[in-house]
Each structure stands twice: as structure tokens, then as C-alpha cells.
ZAFIZA-155762 format. One record per residue (C-alpha): residue in one letter; x, y, z. Coordinates in steps of 0.001 Angstrom, whole numbers, padded with zeros to 6 digits, always signed. Last residue first. Example, Ala and Ser with C-alpha at 12.3 -4.5 7.8 and 13.67 -1.06 7.14 Angstrom:
# residues 2
S+013670-001060+007140 A+012300-004500+007800 
# end
This chain:
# residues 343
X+028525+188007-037991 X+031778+188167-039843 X+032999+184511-037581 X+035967+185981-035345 X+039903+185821-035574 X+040522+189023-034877 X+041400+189730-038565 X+037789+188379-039208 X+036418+190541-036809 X+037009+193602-038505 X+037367+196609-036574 X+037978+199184-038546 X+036340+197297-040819 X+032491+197728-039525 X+031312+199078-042327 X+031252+195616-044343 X+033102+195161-046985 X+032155+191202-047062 X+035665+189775-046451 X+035068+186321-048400 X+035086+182857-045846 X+037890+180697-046852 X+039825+180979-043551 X+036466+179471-042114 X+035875+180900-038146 X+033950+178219-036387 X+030352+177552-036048 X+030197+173890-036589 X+028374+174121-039911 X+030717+176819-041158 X+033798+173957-040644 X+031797+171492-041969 X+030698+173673-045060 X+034383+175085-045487 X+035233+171259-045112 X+032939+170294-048221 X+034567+172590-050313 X+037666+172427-049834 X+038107+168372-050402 X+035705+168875-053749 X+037604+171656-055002 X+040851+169481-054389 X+039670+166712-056152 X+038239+168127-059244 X+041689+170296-059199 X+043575+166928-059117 X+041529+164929-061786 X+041756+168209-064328 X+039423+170795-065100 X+040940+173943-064295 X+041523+175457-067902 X+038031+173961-068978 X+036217+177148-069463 X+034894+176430-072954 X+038240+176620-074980 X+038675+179229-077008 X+041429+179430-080007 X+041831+182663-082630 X+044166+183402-085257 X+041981+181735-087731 X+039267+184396-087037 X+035947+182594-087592 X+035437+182017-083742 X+036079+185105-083137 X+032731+186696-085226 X+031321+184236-083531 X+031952+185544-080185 X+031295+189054-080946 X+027975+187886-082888 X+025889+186407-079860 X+023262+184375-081135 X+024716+181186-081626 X+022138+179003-083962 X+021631+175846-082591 X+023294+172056-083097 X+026272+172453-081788 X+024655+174436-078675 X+025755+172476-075811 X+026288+173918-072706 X+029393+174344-070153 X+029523+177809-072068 X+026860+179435-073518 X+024463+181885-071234 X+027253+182597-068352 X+029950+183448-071379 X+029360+186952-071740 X+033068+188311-071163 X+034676+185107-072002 X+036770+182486-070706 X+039459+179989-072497 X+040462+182554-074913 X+044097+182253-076719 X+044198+185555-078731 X+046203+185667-081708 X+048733+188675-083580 X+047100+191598-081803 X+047971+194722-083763 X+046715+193064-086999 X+043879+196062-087362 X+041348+192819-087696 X+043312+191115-084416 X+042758+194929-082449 X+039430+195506-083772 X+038206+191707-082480 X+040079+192584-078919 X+038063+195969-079060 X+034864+194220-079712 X+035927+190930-076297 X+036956+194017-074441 X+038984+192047-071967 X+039175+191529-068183 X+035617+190603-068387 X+036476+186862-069523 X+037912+185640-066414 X+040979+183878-065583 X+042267+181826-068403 X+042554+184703-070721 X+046274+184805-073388 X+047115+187237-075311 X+049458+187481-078578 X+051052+190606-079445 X+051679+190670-082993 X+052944+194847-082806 X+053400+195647-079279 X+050625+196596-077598 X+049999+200589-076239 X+047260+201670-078828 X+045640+198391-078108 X+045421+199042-074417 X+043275+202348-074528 X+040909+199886-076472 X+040064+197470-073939 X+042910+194710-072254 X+042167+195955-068796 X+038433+195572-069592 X+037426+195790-065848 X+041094+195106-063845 X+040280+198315-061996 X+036672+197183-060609 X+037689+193693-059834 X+037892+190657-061951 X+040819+188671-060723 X+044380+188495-062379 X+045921+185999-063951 X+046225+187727-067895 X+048722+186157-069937 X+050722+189207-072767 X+052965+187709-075123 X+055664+189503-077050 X+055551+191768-074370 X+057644+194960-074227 X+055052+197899-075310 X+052099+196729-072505 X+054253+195531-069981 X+055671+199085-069891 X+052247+200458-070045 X+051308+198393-066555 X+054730+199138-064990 X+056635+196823-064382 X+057844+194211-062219 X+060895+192491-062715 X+061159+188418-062310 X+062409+186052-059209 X+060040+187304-056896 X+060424+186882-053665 X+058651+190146-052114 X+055661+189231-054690 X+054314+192453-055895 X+050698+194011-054942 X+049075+195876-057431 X+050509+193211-060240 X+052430+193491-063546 X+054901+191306-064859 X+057898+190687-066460 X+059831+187356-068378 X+062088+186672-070645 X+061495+183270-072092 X+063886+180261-071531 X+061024+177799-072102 X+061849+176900-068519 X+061120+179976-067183 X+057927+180331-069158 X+056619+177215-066835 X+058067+179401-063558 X+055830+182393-065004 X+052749+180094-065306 X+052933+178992-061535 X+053345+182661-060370 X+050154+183937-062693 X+048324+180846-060610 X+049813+181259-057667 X+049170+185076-057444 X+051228+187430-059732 X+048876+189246-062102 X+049425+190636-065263 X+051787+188371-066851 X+054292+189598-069453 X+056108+187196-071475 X+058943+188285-073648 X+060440+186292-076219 X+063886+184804-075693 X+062763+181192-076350 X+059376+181229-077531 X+060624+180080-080857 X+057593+180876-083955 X+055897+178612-086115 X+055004+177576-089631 X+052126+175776-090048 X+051252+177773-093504 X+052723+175284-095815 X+053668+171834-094467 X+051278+170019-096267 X+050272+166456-094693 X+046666+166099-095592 X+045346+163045-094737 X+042157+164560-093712 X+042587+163473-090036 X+046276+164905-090983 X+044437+168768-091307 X+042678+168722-088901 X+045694+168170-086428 X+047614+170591-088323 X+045693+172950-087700 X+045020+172736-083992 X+049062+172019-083849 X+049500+175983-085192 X+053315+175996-083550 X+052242+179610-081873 X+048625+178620-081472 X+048691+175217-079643 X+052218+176231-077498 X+049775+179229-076309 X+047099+176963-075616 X+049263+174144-073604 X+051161+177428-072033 X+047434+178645-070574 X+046178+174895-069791 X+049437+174571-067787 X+048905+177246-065855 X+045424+176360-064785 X+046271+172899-063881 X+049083+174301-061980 X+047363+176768-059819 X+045381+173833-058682 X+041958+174362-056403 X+043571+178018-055113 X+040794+180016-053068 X+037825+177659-053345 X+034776+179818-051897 X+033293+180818-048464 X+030056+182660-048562 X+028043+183286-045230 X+024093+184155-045702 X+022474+187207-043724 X+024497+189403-041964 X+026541+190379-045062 X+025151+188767-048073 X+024157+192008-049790 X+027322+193287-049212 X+028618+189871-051231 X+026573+190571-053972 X+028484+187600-055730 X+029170+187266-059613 X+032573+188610-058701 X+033503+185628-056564 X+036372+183887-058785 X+038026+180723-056513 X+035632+178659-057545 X+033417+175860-055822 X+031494+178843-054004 X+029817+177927-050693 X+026771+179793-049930 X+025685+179283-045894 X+022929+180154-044395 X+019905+179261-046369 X+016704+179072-044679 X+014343+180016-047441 X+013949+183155-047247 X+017358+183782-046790 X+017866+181981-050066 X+014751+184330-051834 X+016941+187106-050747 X+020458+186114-051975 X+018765+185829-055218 X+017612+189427-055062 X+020295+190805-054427 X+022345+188731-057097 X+023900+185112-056690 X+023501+184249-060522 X+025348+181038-060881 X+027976+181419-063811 X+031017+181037-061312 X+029641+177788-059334 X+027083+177297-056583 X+026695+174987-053305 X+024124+176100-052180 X+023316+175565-047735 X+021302+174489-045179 X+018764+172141-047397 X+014970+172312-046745 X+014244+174506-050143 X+017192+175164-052256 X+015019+174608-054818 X+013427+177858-054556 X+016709+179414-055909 X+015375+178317-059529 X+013696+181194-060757 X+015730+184263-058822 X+018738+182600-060386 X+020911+179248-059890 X+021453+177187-062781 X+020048+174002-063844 X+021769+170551-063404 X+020422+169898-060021 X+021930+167409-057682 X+020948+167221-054044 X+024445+166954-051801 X+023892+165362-048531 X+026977+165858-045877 X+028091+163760-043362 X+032017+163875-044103 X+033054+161114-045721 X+030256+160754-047753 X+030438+164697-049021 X+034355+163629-049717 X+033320+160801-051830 X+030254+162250-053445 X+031756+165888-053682 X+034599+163752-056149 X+032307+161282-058082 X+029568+164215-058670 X+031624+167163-060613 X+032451+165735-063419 X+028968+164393-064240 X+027894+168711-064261 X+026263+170473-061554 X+024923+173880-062183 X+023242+174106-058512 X+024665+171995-055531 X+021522+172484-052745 X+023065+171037-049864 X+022006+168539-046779 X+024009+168629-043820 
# end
């Protein structure tokens, strides 16, 4: 197989190389994104390989078709930038369901520990040789409240780490764990008790701006919130109003909502243009992180291993548990749960 791998990064290459070696398949390297501009490239492979800030669009998806593309295989888990409707009948897309919940996880409590015991100051501050004390001080997490708003195996994996810092802990989630060892809530409930709020939810049409302005006037007082999934789930102006009224006490970012035309680039030396973010980046409560949480050897490996055998396993014609349910009207009697490829 040979496959278009748009977006790629050095991180990415060692990994797909080995396991794309292993397995027969080709991957052609190109560092730009995918849109209606650049899909042409994809020109004599089988498949893209694409990653969350790819533009797979209508009218993307058409110009692949075009050009012979069958198969779109997501290195993410997150597929909301996909028209998958659009892709029904035409192009398959399988993704990365769950790469390394705990690399995630830990990124979220390594950013909360960060801003709660202020280590990013005092880190530049001691490169100056300044040792002062005054204005680090922190707060216990033990026997603070930790809501998490979503309960997969990320959201799960992050609870068990708050476990262990002896925090009380509730969540929130459309679909509750039968084994869970933590109360569910209600969504306003979570909203007045939690002393930290750590959003693992995906991007769907009811999660849109869940943290907006109806939320602030529900917080609790300091509040401090935590995105590692994806940066639509908050109202990046109303989450600035909130930490200027002081209701939020810090926001831990490592997505954000218009982050497809700045992050994984570097723009050190260039004006940013878009003010919300800046205007964040100047609050002192405030850390982002540039969409790292799941870069780690592990997850690098695993995305690589499940990637390339949802393309082997499409490539062969056989039914991929990774392939995305496409909503298509024929769900009454979906092939899928009958153990058939979509189409």
C-alpha cells in the first residue's frame, strides 16, 4: 500500500516507518496540511493518513474520491473535523480509538500540579537566580473536589490519578460507567461542587461550548479547569470573562477552540493574530501547552501499531472495529452491528 500521511511531523516518522515496514505499506511524507489545495497529493496512493487539524470537509472528501482514495485513516481518536456522511459510500475512515489514556491523563494532573504549586514560575524565576518565596504559594489537592466530565478511559484514567491524591471525586457523563467507583452527577451539580473541573469528553453537538457563559454563572468561586480533549468544548471569550470576573481561578489549556491555524507551528518570531488567545496568554493564571498531552514514546507507538493495521485490515476487505459509524439511513439495519464492512 502506498499512503498519503498529511501534517507529518519528525515524531511521527520512526514509529509508522517501523510498523509501515513491517507490514507492506509506503508512507509519502508531506509536512503540509490536508485541504481542498493540497488533497491532490494524494495522487496514486490508496489511502491519507490525516491528523485532527486536517481539513476532511465535503469538498475535500471529493477531490480524494477523485482521485482514487478509499480509505482515510485518522491517527486520533477525535473525528469531528470529518464529514463523515459525506464519506459514506465513498471513502472508509477508521481512526485511533484509545492511543494511551494514560499519557493523556497524566499530562492533565502534570498541568494542574504546574498551576496549583506555580512550578512554571518558579522555574523562571531560579534560571534568574531568583529564589523568593513570595507569591508561589500553593494550594493541597487533598480533599478538594474534582469533577470530570466525561468517563471514557481517558476521563477514567485521570479520576484513578485524583484517587491517589486523596481528592473527592464526581463526574458527569451521558452514559455512566456500571463499575464506577465515583458518584455521578448531575451536570449543574458538578458545576457548584468542583474545586476543579477536567473536561474528557468528545466534541459533539451537546458538549459544544459546555464550559460557555451559562456555565460561569453555575462555577464555584476559583474553579480551576482543565482541556486536554478538544478546544471547542469551551468558550475560549467567556472563559477570559470568567478568569477577569475571578470566578475561574486558572485554566490549564492544552487545546483550543481555533487552534488548526497555530498550533504544531512555529510562530515565535511573528505577530499572533488571534487576540482571545493572546489575551490568555498574558493572564498569569493561565498555562497552554500546544497539543502535546498525548505525545509520549508509548502513544507514538501505539498510534503507529493501530494505524497501519486498520489500513491492512481495510486493505484486505475485512470488517475494521475502528471504522466510524457513518449515520447512515440505513441503521435500522446497520451492517456494522452485523458484523459487515458499511458499504
Amino acid at each position: 500500500m502506498k499512503i498519503a500521511f498529511f501534517d507529518a511531523k519528525d515524531y511521527d516518522k520512526p514509529a509508522f516507518d517501523r510498523y509501515g515496514k513491517e507490514r507492506g505499506i509506503e508512507f509519502k511524507y508531506y509536512e503540509t496540511r490536508l485541504d481542498a489545495d493540497t488533497a491532490q497529493l494524494a495522487r496514486g496512493c490508496e489511502g491519507v493518513c490525516a491528523f485532527v487539524n486536517d481539513d476532511l470537509s465535503a469538498p475535500v472528501i471529493d477531490i480524494l474520491y477523485d482521485e482514487g482514495i478509499r480509505v482515510i485513516a485518522l491517527r486520533s481518536a477525535g473525528y469531528n473535523h470529518v464529514d463523515l456522511r459525506h464519506c459514506y459510500g465513498k471513502i472508509h475512515v477508521v481512526r485511533v480509538p484509545a492511543y494511551s489514556p494514560y499519557a493523556v491523563a497524566e499530562h492533565t494532573m502534570a498541568m494542574l500540579l504546574t498551576s496549583v504549586r506555580r512550578i512554571h514560575k518558579a522555574y523562571n524565576r531560579t534560571r534568574e537566580f531568583n529564589f523568593s518565596l513570595s507569591g508561589l504559594t500553593g494550594f493541597d489537592l487533598h480533599s478538594k473536589t474534582v469533577g470530570v466530565i466525561g468517563t471514557g478511559k481517558i476521563g477514567s484514567v485521570f479520576l484513578d490519578i485524583c484517587k491517589g491524591f486523596g481528592m473527592n471525586r464526581i463526574a458527569y457523563d451521558k452514559y455512566p460507567r456500571a463499575d464506577a467507583d465515583f458518584p455521578y452527577v448531575s451536570l449543574d451539580e458538578l458545576f457548584a461542587k468542583s474545586d476543579v473541573i477536567s473536561l474528557h469528553c468528545p466534541l459533539l453537538e451537546d458538549t459544544y461550548h459546555i464550559i460557555g457563559r451559562d456555565a460561569l454563572t453555575k462555577l464555584k468561586k476559583g474553579v480551576i479547569i482543565l482541556n486536554t480533549s478538544r478546544g471547542a468544548l469551551i468558550d475560549a471569550d467567556a472563559l477570559l470573562d470568567g478568569i477577569k470576573q475571578r470566578i475561574v481561578g486558572a485554566a490549564c489549556l492544552d487545546v483550543y477552540e481555533e487552534e488548526s491555524e497555530l498550533f504544531f507551528q512555529d510562530y515565535s518570531g511573528h505577530i499572533v493574530e488571534d487576540d482571545t488567545l493572546a489575551r490568555l496568554l498574558t493572564m498569569p493564571n493561565v498555562i497552554v501547552t500546544s497539543h502535546q498531552a498525548f505525545l509520549t514514546e508509548e502513544a507514538l507507538s501505539n498510534i503507529a501499531d493501530t494505524t497501519t493495521e486498520n489500513l491492512i485490515t481495510m486493505s484486505r476487505g475485512q470488517v475494521c472495529k475502528n471504522e466510524l459509524c457513518y449515520g447512515c439511513e440505513e441503521m435500522e439495519q446497520c451492517k456494522k452491528q452485523r458484523r459487515e464492512r458499511c458499504f
